[in-house]
PASEDREN-667315 format. One record per residue (C-alpha): x negated, y negated, z; residue number from 1. Coordinates in nm, 3 decimals, always signed. Each point is the difference from the previous one (the first is absolute). Layout:
# residues N
(atom (X,Y,Z),NUM)
...
END
This chain:
# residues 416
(atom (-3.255,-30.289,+3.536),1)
(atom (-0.087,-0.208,+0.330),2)
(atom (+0.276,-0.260,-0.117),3)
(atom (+0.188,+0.274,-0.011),4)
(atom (-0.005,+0.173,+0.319),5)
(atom (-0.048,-0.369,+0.185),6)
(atom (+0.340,-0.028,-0.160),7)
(atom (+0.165,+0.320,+0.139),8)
(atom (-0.100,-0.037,+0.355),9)
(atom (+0.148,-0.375,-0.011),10)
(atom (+0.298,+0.133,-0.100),11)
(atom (-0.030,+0.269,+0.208),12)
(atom (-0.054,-0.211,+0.333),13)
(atom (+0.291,-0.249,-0.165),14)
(atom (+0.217,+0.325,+0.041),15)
(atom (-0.044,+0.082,+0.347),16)
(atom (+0.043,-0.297,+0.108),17)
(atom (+0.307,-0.071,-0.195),18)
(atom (+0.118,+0.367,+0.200),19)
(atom (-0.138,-0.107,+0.330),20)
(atom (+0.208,-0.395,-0.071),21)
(atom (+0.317,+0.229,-0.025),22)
(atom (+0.003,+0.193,+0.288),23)
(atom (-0.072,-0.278,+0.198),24)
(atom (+0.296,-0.170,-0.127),25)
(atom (+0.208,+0.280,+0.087),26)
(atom (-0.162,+0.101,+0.354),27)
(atom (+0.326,+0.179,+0.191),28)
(atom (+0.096,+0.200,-0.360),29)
(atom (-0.376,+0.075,-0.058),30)
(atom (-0.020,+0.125,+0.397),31)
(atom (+0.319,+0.222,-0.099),32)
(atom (-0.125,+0.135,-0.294),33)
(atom (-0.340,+0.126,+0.160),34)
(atom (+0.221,+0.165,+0.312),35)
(atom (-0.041,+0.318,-0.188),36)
(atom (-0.371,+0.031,-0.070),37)
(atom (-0.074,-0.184,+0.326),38)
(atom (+0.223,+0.306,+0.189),39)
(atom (-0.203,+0.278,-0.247),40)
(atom (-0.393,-0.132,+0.124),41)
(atom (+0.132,+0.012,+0.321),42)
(atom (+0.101,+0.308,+0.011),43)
(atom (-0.283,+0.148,-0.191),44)
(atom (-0.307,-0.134,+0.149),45)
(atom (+0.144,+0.006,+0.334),46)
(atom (+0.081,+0.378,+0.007),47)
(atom (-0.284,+0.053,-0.232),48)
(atom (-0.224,-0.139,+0.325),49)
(atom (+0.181,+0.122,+0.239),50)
(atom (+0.001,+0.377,-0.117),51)
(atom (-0.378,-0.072,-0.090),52)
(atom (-0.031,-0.092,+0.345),53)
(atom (+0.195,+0.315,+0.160),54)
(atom (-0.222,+0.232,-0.200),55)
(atom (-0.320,-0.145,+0.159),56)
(atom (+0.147,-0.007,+0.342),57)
(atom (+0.108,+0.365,-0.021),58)
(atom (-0.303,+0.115,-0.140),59)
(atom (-0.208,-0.151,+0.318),60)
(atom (+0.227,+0.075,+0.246),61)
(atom (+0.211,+0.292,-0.051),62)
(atom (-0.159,+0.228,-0.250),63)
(atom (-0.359,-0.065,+0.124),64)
(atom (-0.014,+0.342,+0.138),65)
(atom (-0.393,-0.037,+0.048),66)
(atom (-0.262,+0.090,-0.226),67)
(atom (+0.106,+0.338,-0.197),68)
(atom (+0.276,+0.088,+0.245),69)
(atom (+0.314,+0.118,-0.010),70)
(atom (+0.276,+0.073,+0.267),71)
(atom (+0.147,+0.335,+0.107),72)
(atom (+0.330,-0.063,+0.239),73)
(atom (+0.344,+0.178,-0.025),74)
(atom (+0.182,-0.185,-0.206),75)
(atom (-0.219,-0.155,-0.292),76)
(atom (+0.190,-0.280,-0.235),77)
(atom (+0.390,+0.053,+0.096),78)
(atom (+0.210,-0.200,-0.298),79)
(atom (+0.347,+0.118,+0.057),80)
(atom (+0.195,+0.115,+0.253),81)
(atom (+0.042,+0.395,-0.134),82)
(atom (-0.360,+0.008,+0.044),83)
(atom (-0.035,-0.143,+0.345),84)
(atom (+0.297,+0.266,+0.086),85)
(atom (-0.225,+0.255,-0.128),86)
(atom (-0.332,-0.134,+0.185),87)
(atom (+0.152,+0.059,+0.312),88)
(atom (-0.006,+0.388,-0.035),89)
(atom (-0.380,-0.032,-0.010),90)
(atom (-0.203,+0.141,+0.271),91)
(atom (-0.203,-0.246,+0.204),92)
(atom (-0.359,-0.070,-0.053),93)
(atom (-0.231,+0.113,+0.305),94)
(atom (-0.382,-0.034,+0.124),95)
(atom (+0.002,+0.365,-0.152),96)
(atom (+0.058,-0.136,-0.308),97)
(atom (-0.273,-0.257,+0.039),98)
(atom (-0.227,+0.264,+0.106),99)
(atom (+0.068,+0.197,-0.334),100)
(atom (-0.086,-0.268,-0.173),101)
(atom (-0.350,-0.068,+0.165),102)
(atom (-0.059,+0.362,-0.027),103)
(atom (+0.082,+0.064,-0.324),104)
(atom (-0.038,-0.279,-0.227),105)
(atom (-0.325,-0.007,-0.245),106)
(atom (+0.084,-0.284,-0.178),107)
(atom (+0.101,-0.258,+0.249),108)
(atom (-0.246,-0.200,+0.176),109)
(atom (+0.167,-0.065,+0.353),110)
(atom (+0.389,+0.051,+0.074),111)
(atom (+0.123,-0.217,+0.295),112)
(atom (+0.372,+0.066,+0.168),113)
(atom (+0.177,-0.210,+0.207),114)
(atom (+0.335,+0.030,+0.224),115)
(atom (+0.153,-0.276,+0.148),116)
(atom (+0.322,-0.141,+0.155),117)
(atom (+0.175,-0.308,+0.213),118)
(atom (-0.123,-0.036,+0.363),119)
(atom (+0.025,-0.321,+0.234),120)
(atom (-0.372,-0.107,+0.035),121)
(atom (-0.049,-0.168,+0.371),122)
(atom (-0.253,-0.193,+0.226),123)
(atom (+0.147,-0.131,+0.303),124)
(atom (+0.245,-0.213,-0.052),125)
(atom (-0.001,-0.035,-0.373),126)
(atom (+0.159,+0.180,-0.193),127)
(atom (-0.028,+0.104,-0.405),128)
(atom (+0.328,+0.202,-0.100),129)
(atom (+0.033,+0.255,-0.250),130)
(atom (-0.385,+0.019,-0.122),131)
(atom (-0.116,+0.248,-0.262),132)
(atom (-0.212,+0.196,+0.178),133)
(atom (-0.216,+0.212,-0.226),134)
(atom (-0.178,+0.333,+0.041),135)
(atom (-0.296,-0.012,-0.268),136)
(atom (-0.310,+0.207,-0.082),137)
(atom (-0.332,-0.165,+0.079),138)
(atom (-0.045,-0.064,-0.381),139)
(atom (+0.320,-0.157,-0.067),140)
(atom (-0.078,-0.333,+0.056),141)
(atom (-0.328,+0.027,-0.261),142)
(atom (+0.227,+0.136,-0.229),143)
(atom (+0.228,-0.293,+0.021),144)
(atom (-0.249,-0.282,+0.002),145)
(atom (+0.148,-0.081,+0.363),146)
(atom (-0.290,-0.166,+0.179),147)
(atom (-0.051,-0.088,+0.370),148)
(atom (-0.054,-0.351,+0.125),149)
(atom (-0.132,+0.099,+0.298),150)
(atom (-0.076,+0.337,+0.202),151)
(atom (-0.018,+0.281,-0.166),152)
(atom (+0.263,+0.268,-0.178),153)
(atom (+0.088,+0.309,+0.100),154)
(atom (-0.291,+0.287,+0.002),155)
(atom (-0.010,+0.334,-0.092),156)
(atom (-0.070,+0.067,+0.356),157)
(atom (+0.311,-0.150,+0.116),158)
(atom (+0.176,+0.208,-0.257),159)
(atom (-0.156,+0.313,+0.092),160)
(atom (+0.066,-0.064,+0.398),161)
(atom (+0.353,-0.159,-0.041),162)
(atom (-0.137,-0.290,+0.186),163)
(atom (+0.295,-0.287,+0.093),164)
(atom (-0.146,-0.291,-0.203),165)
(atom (+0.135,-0.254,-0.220),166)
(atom (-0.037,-0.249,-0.282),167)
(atom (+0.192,-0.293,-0.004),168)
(atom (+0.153,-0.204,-0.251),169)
(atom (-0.013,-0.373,-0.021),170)
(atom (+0.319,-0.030,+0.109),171)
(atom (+0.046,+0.207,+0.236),172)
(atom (-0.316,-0.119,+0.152),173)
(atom (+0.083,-0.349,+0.043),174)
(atom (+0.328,+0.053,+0.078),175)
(atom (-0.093,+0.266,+0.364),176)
(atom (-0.339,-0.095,+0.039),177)
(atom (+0.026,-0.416,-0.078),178)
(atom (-0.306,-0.232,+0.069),179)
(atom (-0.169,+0.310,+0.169),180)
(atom (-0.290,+0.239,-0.102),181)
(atom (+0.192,+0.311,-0.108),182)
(atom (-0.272,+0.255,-0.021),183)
(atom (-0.003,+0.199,+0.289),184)
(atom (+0.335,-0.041,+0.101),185)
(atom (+0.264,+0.264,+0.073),186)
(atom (+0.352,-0.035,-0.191),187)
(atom (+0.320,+0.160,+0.055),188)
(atom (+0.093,+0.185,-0.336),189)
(atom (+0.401,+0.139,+0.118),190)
(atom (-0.087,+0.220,+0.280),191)
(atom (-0.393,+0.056,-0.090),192)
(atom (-0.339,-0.226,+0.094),193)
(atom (-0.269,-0.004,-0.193),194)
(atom (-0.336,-0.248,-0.034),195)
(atom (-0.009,-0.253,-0.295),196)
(atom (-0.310,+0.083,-0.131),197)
(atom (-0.027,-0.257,-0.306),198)
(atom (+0.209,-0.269,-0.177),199)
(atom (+0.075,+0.046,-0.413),200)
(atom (-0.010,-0.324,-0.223),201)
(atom (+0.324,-0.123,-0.113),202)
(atom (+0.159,+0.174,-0.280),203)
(atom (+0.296,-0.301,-0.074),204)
(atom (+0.345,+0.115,-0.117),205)
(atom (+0.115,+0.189,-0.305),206)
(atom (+0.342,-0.149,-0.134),207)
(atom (+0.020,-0.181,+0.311),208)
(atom (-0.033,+0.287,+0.281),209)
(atom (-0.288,-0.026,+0.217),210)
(atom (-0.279,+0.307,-0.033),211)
(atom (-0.163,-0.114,+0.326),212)
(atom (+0.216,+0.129,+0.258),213)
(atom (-0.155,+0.328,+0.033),214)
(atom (-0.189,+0.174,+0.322),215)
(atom (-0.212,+0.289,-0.146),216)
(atom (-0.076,+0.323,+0.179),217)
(atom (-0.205,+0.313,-0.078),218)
(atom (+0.157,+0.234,-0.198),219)
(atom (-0.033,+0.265,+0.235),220)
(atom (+0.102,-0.201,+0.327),221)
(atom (+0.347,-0.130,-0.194),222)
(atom (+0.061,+0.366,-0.092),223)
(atom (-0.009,+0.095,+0.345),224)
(atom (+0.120,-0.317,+0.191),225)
(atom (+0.266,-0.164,-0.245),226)
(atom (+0.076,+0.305,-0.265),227)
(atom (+0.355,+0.041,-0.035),228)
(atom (+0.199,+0.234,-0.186),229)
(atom (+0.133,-0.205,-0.218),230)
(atom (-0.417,-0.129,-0.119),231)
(atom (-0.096,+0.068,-0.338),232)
(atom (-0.327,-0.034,-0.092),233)
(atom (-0.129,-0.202,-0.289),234)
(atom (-0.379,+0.053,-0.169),235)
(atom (-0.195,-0.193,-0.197),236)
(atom (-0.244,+0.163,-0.274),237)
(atom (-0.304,-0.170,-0.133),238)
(atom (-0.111,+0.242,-0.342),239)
(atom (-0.372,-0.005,-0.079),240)
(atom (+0.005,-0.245,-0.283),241)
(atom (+0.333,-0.171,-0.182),242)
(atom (-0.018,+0.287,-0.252),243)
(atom (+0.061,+0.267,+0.247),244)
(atom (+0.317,-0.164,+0.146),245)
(atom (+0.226,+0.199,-0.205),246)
(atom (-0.168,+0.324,+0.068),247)
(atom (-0.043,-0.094,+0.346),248)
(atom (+0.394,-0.012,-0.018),249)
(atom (+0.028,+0.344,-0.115),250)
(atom (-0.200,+0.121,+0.257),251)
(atom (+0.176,-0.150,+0.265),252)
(atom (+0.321,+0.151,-0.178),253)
(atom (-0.148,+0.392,-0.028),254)
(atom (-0.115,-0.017,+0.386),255)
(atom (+0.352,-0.140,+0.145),256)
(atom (+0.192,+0.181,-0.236),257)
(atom (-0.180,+0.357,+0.130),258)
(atom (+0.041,-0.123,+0.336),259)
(atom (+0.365,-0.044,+0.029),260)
(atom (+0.045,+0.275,-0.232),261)
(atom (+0.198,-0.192,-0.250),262)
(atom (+0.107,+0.261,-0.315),263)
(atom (-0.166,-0.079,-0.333),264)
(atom (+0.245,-0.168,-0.170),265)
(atom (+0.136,-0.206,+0.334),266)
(atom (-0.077,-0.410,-0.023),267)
(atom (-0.249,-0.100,+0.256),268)
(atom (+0.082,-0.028,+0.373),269)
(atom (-0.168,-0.312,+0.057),270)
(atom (-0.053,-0.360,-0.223),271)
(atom (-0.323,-0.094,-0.127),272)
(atom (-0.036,-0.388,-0.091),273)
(atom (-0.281,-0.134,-0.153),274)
(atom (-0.070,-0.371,-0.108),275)
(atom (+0.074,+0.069,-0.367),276)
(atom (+0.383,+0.122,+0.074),277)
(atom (+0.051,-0.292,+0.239),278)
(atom (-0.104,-0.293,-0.259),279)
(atom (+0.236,+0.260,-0.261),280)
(atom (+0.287,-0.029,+0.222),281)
(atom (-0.060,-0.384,+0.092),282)
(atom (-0.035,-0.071,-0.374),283)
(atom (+0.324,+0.190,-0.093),284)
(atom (+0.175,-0.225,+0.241),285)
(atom (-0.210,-0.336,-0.094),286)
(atom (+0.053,+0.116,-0.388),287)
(atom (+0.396,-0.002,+0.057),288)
(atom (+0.026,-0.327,+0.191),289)
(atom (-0.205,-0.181,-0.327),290)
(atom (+0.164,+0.206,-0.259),291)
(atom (+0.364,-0.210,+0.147),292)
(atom (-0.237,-0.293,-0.006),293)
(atom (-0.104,+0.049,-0.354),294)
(atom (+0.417,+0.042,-0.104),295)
(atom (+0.069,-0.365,+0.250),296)
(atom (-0.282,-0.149,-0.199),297)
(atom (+0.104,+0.116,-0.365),298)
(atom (+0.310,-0.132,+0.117),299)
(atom (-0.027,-0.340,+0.086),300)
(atom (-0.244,-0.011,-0.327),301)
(atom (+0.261,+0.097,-0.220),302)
(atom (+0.213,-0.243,+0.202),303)
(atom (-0.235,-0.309,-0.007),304)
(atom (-0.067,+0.049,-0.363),305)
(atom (+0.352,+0.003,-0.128),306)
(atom (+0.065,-0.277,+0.199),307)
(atom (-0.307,-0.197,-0.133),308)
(atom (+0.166,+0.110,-0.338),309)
(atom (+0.332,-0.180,+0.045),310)
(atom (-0.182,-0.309,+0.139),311)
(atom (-0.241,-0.036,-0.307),312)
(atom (+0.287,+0.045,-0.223),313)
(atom (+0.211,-0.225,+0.208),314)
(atom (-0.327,-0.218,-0.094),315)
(atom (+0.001,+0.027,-0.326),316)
(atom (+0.366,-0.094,-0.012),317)
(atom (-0.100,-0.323,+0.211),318)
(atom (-0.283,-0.092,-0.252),319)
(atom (+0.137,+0.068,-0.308),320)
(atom (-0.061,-0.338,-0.090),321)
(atom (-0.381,-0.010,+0.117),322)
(atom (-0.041,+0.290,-0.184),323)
(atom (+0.115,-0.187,-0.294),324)
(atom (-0.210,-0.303,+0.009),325)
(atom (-0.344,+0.231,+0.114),326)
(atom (+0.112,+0.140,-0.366),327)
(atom (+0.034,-0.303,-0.175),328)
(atom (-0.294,-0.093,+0.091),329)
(atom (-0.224,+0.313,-0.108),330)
(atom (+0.022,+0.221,+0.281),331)
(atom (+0.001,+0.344,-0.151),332)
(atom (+0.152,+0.324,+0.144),333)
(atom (-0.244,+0.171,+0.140),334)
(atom (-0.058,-0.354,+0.199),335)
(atom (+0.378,+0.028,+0.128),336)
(atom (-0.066,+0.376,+0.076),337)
(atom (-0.299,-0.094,+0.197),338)
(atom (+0.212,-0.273,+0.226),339)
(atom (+0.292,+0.217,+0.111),340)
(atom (-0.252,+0.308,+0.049),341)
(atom (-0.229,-0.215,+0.226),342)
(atom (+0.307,-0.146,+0.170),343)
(atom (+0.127,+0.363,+0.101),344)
(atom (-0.372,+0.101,+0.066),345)
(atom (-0.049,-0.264,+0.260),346)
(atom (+0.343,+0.044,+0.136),347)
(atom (-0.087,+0.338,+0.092),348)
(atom (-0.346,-0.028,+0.095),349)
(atom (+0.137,-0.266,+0.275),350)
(atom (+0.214,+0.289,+0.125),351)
(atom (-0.295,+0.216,+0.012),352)
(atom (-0.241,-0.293,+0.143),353)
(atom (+0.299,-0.078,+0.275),354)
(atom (+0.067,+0.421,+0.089),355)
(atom (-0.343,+0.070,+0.041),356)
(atom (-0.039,-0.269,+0.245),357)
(atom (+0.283,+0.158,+0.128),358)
(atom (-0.131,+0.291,+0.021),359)
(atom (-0.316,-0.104,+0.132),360)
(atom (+0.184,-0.169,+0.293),361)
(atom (+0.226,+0.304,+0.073),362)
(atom (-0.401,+0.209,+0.029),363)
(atom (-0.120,-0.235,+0.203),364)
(atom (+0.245,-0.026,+0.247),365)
(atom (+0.055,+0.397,+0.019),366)
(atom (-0.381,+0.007,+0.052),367)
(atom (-0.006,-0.228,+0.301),368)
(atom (+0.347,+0.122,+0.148),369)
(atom (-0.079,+0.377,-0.040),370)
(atom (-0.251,+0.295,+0.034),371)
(atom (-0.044,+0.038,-0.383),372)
(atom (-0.304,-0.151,-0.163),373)
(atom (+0.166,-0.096,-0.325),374)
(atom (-0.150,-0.245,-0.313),375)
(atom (+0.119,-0.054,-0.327),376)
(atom (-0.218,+0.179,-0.248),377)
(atom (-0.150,-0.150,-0.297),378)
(atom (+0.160,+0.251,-0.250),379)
(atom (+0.349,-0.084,+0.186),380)
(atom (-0.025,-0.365,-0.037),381)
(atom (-0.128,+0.054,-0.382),382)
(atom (+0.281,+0.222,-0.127),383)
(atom (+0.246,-0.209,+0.183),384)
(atom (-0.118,-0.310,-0.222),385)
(atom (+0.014,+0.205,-0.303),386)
(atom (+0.341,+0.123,+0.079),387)
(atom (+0.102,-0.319,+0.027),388)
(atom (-0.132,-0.164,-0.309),389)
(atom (+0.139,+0.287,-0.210),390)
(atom (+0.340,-0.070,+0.074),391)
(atom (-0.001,-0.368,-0.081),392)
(atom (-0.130,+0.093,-0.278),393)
(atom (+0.173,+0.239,-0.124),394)
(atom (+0.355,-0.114,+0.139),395)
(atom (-0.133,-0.331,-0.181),396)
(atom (-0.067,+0.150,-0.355),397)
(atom (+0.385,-0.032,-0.104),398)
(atom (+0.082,-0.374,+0.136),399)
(atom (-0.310,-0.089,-0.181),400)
(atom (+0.062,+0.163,-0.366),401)
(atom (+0.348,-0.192,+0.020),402)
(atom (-0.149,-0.286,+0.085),403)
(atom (-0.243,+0.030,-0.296),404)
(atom (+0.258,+0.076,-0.249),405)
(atom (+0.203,-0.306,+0.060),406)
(atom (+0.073,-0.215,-0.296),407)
(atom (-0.185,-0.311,+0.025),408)
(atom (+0.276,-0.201,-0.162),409)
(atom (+0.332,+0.167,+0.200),410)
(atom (-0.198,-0.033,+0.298),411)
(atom (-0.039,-0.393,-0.026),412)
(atom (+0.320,+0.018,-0.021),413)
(atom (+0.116,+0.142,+0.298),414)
(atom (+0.087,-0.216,+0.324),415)
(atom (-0.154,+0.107,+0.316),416)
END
């Protein structure tokens, strides 16, 4: 029994290298053959990480509403451009609203609302164009897990009083205030002053546009200094626990449809977007974009595998006579079957080994050239393998059964 198996895995390692002798002998028509399955574990595992990565960014970024929130703003999730047509009918959301809200809700803890606009932001000579400037509600930054690096936010005292102060972005800051303690200091915001009060930490970018050029306000003190009637309000909804959200939805819904009397069976005047119809959304798109992957990928598979065909049966006709003598000399069929397979089998796992590194390159270089944080996945790199392997193999089942079935005598004969 030992004999036995000591046996097989000679012959077996006597096989793959017999494979592994022939594509070396035939680098540039090997290198051809693999083109296909090289092209398919790109594709995959690349899009496979990429798409991974997208999901993770958005999640962080964009649909990280804050802990049990959702947003309230005029428009909600706009998809086509009937619907955006349609939005524009809508009446805009005001500080009455908000104060609905406050008044009425039961199963929110805190609503926050925020206006905001474009405004020049200003200190003496330097200048920072076209900065969002932001009315918010003392609680908005809390709700957002905005901090402040140093100072202090905006009170409900300042709310209350519609006192001119300010919280700076990163970017604004150093930009107007550079090499300079900026607490204390009076900015131009358009034709307004107020008192920078405190400086936020640095948000970064999402997709590439900065989140740091902001100057935030008091609610009340935009609404009466830098309201205009084109402002819409948006608010921001944090339900009691992440089982409420939904109810905490219809709530918001009964109060704003009583308020601006909108008939029973009316759609809502106003969008609600919470974190779960964001991701939706982003993974309709994502799903789309590797669905075409998935068809470019069973493409160049079938592809690479019918070309692997032709070249192991354009081997077999090249080694007719081999075949012959490995016959005359005992070689049985299943031993023939075995060669061929392994040959296609490591033909294609080469492709796979050489488009994964491919891939790999293509994720590494996105990662350091752009905002995403992308990495192949284990699971990617697995199936990708597999894929691989299964198409040498079974693209390789037919060359190798001919093979077998050649007649050891006929195929002595034959003149290579």
């Amino acid at each position: 029994m030992i004999r036995s198996e000591v046996l097989s895995g000679v012959a077996l390692g006597e096989t793959l290298r017999l494979a592994l002798d022939t594509l070396r002998a035939h680098k540039l028509r090997s290198f051809l053959t693999l083109l296909g399955i090289i092209l398919a574990v790109t594709t995959l595992v690349a899009v496979m990480s990429i798409v991974n990565g997208l999901n993770l960014y958005v999640a962080a970024k964009v649909a990280n509403l804050g802990a049990n929130s959702f947003v309230v703003d005029r428009f909600g999730i706009i998809t086509n451009a009937k619907a955006w047509v349609a939005a524009q009918k809508r009446p805009r959301l005001t500080a009455d609203d908000f104060e609905l809200l406050v008044a009425h809700m039961r199963l929110a803890q805190q609503v926050a609302a925020i206006e905001s606009n474009t405004q020049d932001a200003k200190y003496g000579n330097q200048l920072f164009e076209d900065a969002q400037l932001v009315g918010a509600t003392p609680n908005y930054m809390g709700m957002r897990d905005m901090n402040i690096a140093s100072g202090r936010g905006i009170t409900e005292a300042d709310d209350l009083h519609r006192e001119p102060v300010c919280v700076l972005g990163p970017d604004i800051s150093s930009k107007i205030l550079p090499g300079m303690d900026p607490l204390g200091k009076e900015i131009h915001i358009g034709s307004q002053t107020c008192e920078v009060v405190g400086i936020a930490e640095p948000l970064g970018t999402t997709f590439g546009v900065p989140r740091d050029n902001y100057v935030m306000v008091p609610f009340n003190t935009y609404e009466k200094q830098w309201k205009t009637a084109t402002n819409t309000a948006t608010f921001f909804v944090q339900a009691r626990s992440e089982d409420m959200m939904d109810a905490a939805e219809d709530e918001v819904r009964m109060i704003l449809r009583a308020a601006h009397h909108v008939p029973y069976r009316d759609p809502d005047d106003f969008g609600i977007v919470a974190p779960d119809s964001i991701m939706n959304l982003w993974q309709q798109l994502t799903g789309n974009i590797f669905a075409i992957a998935v068809w470019l990928t069973a493409v160049f598979l079938v592809i690479g595998g019918i070309v692997i065909m032709n070249i192991m049966l354009a081997s077999v006709t090249e080694r007719t006579r081999e075949i012959g003598i490995r016959k005359a000399l005992g070689a049985r069929r299943r031993h023939i079957i075995l060669q061929f397979l392994l040959e296609s089998a490591t033909l294609s796992v080469t492709g796979g080994v050489l488009g994964l590194v491919l891939a790999l390159t293509i994720t590494v270089l996105v990662r350091t050239l752009t905002f995403m944080p992308i990495s192949a996945s284990l699971g990617s790199i697995l199936t990708a393998l597999a894929l691989s392997t299964s198409v040498g193999l079974f693209f390789g089942i037919y060359p190798a059964v001919r093979a077998s079935r050649l007649d050891p005598i006929v195929a002595l004969r034959a003149e290579n």
